[in-house]
C-alpha positions as CSV (number, residue, x, y, z in Angstrom):
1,X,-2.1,4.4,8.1
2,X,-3.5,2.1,5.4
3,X,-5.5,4.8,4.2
4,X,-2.3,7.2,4.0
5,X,0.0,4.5,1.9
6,X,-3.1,3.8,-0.5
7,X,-4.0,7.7,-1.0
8,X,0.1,7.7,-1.4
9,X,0.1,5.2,-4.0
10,X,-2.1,6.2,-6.0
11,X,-1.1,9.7,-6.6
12,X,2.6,8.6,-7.2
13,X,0.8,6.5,-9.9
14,X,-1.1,9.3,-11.1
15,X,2.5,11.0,-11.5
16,X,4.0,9.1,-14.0
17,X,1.6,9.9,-16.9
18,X,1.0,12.9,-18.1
19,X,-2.0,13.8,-21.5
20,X,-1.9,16.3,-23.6
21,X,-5.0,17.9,-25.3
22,X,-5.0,14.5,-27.3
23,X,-3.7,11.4,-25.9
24,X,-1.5,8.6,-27.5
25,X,-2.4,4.9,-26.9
26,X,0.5,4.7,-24.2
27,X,-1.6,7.9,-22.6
28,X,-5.2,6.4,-22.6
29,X,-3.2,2.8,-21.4
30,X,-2.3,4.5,-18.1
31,X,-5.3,6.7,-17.5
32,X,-7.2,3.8,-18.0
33,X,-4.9,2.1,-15.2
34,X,-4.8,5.1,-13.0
35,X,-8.5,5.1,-12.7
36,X,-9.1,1.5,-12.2
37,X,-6.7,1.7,-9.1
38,X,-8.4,4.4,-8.2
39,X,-11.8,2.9,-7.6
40,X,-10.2,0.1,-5.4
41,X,-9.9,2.7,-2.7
42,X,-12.7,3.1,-0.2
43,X,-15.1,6.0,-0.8
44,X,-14.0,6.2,-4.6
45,X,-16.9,6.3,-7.1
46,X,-16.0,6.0,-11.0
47,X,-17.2,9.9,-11.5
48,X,-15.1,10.6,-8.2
49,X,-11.9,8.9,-10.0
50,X,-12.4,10.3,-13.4
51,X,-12.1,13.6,-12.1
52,X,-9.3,12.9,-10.1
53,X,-7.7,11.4,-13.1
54,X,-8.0,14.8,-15.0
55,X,-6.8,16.6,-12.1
56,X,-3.6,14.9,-11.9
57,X,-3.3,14.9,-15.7
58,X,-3.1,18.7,-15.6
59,X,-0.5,19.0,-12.6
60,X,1.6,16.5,-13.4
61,X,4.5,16.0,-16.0
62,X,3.8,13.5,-18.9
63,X,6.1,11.3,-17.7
64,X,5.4,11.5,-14.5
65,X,1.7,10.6,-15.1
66,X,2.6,8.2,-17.8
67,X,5.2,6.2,-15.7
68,X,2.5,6.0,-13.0
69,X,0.1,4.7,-15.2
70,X,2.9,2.0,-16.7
71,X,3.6,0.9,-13.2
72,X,0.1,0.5,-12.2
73,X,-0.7,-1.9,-15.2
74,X,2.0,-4.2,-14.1
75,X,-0.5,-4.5,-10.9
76,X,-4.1,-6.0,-13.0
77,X,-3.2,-9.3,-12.6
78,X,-3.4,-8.5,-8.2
79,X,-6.5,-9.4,-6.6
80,X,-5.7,-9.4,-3.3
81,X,-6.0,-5.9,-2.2
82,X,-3.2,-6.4,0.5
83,X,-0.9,-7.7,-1.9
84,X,-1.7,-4.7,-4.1
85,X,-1.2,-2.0,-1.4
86,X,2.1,-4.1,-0.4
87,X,3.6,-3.7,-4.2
88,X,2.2,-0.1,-4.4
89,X,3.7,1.3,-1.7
90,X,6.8,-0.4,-2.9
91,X,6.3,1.4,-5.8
92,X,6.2,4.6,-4.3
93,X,9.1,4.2,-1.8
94,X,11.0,4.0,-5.2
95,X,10.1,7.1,-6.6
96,X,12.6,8.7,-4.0
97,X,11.1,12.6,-4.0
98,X,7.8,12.4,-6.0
99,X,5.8,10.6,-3.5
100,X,5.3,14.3,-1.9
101,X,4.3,15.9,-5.2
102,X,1.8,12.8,-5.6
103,X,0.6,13.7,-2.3
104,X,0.0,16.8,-2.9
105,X,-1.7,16.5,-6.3
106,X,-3.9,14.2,-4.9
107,X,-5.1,16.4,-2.0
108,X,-5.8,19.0,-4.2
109,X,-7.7,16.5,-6.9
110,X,-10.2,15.3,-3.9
111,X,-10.8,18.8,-2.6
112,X,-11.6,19.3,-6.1
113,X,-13.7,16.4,-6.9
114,X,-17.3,15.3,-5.6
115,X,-17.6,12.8,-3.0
């Protein structure tokens, strides 16, 4: 269950930002975000995230992967990693719809990705 809401989480983070073939600060800002919540979860390496990362970039709107991204930065300052899964999964109940495209962009990013 913990597992589910973090792998939820974090792909509805990974859906509010989006990159072009060149990215603006705002884009680097929440790719660097994406990926740094990314290697909080269990069994994520930095190589593992990074490609994850560009998975989502590709599926996902520029917005979507932006917002993600803004939403996760608001989250740095959390070090306890209960309290962070506690404000993420808040943060995804919000998204009312994309939590499923999330979820499904994620799935497809670790099938995709090395262990």
């Amino acid at each position: 269950m913990l597992r589910s809401l973090l792998v939820g989480c974090f792909v509805a983070a990974m859906l509010t930002t989006a990159c072009g073939p060149t990215r603006t600060p705002e884009q680097e800002r929440a790719r660097e975000a994406i990926i740094k919540y990314c290697q909080i979860l269990p069994e994520h390496s930095p190589e593992r995230c990074e490609c994850m990362v560009d998975r989502l970039e590709r599926e996902l709107a520029e917005e979507e992967f932006q917002s993600l991204g803004e939403s996760l930065q608001g989250l740095e300052d959390m070090q306890d990693p209960n309290s962070l899964l506690s404000a993420v999964g808040g943060m995804l109940q919000s998204l009312a719809g994309a939590g499923d495209k999330l979820q499904r962009a994620f799935n497809e990013a670790g099938r995709e990705c090395p262990q």
